[in-house]
C-alpha positions in Angstrom: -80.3 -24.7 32.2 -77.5 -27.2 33.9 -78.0 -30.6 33.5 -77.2 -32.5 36.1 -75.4 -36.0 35.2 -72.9 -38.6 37.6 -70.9 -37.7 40.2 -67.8 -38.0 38.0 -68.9 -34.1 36.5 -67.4 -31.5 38.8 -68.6 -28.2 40.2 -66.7 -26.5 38.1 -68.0 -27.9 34.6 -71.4 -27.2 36.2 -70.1 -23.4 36.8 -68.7 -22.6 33.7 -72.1 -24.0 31.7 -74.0 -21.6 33.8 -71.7 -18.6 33.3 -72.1 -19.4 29.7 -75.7 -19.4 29.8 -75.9 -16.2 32.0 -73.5 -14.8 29.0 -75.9 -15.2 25.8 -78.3 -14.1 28.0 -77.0 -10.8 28.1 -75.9 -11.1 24.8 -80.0 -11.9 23.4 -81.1 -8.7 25.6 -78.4 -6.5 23.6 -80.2 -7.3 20.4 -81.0 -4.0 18.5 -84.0 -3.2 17.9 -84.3 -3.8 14.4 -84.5 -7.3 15.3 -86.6 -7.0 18.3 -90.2 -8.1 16.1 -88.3 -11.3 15.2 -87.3 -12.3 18.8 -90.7 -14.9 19.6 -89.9 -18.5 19.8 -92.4 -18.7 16.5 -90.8 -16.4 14.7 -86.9 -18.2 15.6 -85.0 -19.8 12.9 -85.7 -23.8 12.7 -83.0 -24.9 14.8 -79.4 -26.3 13.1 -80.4 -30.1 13.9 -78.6 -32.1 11.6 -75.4 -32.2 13.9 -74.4 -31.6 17.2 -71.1 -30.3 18.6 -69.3 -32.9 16.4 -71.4 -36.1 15.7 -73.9 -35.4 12.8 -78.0 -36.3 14.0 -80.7 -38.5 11.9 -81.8 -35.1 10.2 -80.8 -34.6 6.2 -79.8 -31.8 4.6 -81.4 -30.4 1.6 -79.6 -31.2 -1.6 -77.0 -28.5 -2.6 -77.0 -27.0 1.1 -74.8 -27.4 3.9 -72.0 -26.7 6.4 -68.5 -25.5 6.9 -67.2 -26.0 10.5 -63.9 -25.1 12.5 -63.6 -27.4 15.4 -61.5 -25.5 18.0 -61.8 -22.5 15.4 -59.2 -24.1 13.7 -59.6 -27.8 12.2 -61.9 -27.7 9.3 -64.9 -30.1 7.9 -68.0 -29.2 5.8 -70.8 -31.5 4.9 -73.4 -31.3 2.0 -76.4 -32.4 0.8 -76.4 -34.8 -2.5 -79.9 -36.3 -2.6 -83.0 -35.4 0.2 -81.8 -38.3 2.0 -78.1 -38.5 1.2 -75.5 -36.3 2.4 -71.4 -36.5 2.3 -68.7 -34.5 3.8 -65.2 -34.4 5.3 -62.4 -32.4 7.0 -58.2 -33.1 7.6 -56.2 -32.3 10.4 -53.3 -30.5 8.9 -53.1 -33.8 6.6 -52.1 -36.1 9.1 -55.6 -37.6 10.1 -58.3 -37.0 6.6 -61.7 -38.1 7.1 -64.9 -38.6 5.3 -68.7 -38.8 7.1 -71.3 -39.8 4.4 -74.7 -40.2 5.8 -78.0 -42.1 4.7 -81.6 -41.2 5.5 -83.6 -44.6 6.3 -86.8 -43.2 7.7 -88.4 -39.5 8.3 -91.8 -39.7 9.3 -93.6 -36.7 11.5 -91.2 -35.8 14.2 -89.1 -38.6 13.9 -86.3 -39.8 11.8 -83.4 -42.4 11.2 -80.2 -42.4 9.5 -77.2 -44.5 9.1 -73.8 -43.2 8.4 -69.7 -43.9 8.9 -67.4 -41.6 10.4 -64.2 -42.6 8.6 -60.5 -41.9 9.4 -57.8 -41.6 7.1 -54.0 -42.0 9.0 -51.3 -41.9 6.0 -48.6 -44.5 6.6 -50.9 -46.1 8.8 -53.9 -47.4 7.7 -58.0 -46.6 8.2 -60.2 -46.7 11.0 -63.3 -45.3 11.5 -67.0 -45.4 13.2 -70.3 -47.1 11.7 -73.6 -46.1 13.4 -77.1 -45.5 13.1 -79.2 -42.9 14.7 -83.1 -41.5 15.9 -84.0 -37.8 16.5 -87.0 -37.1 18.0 -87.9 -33.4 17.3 -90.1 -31.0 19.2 -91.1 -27.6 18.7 -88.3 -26.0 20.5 -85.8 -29.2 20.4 -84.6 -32.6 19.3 -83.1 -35.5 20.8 -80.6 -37.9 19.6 -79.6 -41.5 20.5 -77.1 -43.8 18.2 -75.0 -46.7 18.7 -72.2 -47.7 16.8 -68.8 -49.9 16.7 -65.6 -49.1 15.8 -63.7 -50.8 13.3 -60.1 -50.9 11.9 -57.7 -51.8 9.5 -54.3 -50.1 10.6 -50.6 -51.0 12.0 -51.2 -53.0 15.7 -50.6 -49.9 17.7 -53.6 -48.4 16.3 -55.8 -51.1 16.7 -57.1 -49.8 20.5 -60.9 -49.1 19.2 -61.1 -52.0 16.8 -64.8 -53.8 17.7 -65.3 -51.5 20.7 -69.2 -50.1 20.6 -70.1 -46.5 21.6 -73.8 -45.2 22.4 -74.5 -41.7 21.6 -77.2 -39.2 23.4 -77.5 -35.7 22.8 -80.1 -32.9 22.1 -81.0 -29.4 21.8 -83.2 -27.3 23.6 -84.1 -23.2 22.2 -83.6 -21.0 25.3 -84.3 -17.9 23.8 -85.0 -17.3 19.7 -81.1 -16.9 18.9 -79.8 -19.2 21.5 -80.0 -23.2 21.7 -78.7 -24.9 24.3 -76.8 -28.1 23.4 -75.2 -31.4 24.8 -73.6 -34.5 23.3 -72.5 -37.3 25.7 -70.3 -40.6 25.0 -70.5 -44.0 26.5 -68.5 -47.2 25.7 -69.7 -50.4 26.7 -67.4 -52.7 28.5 -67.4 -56.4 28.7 -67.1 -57.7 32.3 -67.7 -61.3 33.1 -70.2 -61.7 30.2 -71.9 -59.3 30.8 -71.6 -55.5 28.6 -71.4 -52.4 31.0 -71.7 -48.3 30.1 -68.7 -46.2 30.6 -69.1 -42.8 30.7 -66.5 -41.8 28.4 -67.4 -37.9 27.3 -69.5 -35.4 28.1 -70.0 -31.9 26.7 -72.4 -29.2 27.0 -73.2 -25.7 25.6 -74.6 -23.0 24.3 -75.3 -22.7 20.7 -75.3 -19.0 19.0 -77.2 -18.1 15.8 -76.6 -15.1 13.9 -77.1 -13.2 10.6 -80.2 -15.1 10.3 -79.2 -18.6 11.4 -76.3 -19.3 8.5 -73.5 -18.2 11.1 -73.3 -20.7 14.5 -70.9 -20.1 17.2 -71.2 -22.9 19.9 -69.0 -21.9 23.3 -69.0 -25.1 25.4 -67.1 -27.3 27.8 -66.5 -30.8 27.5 -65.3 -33.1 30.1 -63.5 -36.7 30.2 -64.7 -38.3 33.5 -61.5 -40.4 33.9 -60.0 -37.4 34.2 -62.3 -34.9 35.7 -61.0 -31.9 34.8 -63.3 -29.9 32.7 -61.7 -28.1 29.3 -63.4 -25.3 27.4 -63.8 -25.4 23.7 -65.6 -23.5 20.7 -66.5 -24.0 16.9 -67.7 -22.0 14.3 -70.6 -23.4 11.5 -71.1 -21.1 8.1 -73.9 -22.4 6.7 -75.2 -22.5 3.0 
């Protein structure tokens, strides 16, 4: 499935989603069959909805399980599970940009569940900056959805204060399109002030496909992700060990 969204996505970040979709396709039909009695929707590992590609969702992990990701392969975070409704984690760019994401629970009722949580950068020689925001996920049998808002804030050197007070709305989701293969998208909007009044901006878009194996605790997600100021669609991929 291709979603369609503004003119500002091109043909070719709609081309590349669907070659990755036709892709895992294959891939699913290869399964041995060992595994064919597991491979009904029912029978599908739950799906891995306490993050997207990058921004975490209003779902909690249990205490003393979690994640370990490699954004790009490379650039490593993890996050944990404390309490049922608390989790912390955080990741470093070679040590040049460290960052901590704790998240709080505030509601979880039957399909539907809220959760505050900061998204907090650590430049040495520079200062702080970082992202407050709450979320809802709405989850289905075969998906969830995600909306959040947030506002950036900042305590750093003037040339780093670009995203101080700026707000960002957040809507993603997942949708199971076969039993080992998810589809996923996170999108990005600012909201700019113009004559008094506050307007979206389109400000990132990505979309993928979401690979589980060895049970669900290993997660490859091959995607493409696309800056609409620019319009020139860039390809990337993470890995998520989970435990």
């Amino acid at each position: 499935m291709v979603m369609r969204y503004a003119p500002a996505c091109s043909r070719a970040f709609a081309f590349a989603l669907s070659m990755l979709a036709g892709a895992t396709a294959r891939a699913d039909a290869a399964q041995e069959p060992a595994h064919a009695a597991a491979d009904t929707f029912d029978e599908a590992p739950p799906l891995d909805s306490t993050r997207l590609f990058v921004m975490p969702t209003a779902k909690t992990l249990e205490p003393g399980h979690g994640y370990v990701v490699g954004h790009e392969g490379f650039i490593p975070s993890f996050q944990v599970g404390v309490t049922p409704h608390f989790s912390v984690g955080g990741g470093s760019f070679f040590g040049l940009v460290n960052w901590v994401t704790p998240k709080v629970q505030v509601y979880n009722g039957a399909g539907n569940s809220v959760a505050v949580a900061l998204l907090h950068f650590m430049v040495p020689g520079y200062g702080s900056l970082g992202l407050a925001y709450g979320a809802v996920t709405h989850t289905t049998r075969r998906g969830a959805w995600t909306i959040g808002a947030g506002q950036f804030y900042a305590s750093v050197d003037d040339d780093w204060r670009w995203s101080e007070g700026a707000s960002l709305i957040i809507v993603g989701g997942e949708r199971r399109i076969s039993p080992r293969t998810t589809f996923v998208t996170e999108n990005y909007a600012g909201l700019e002030r113009r004559r008094g009044t506050y307007h979206p901006n389109v400000a990132l878009l990505m979309d993928g496909i979401r690979l589980e194996r060895r049970q669900g605790r290993l997660l490859i997600d091959l995607g493409v992700l696309l800056f609409p100021a620019y319009g020139v669609p860039s390809p990337f991929l993470n890995w998520t060990v989970k435990f």
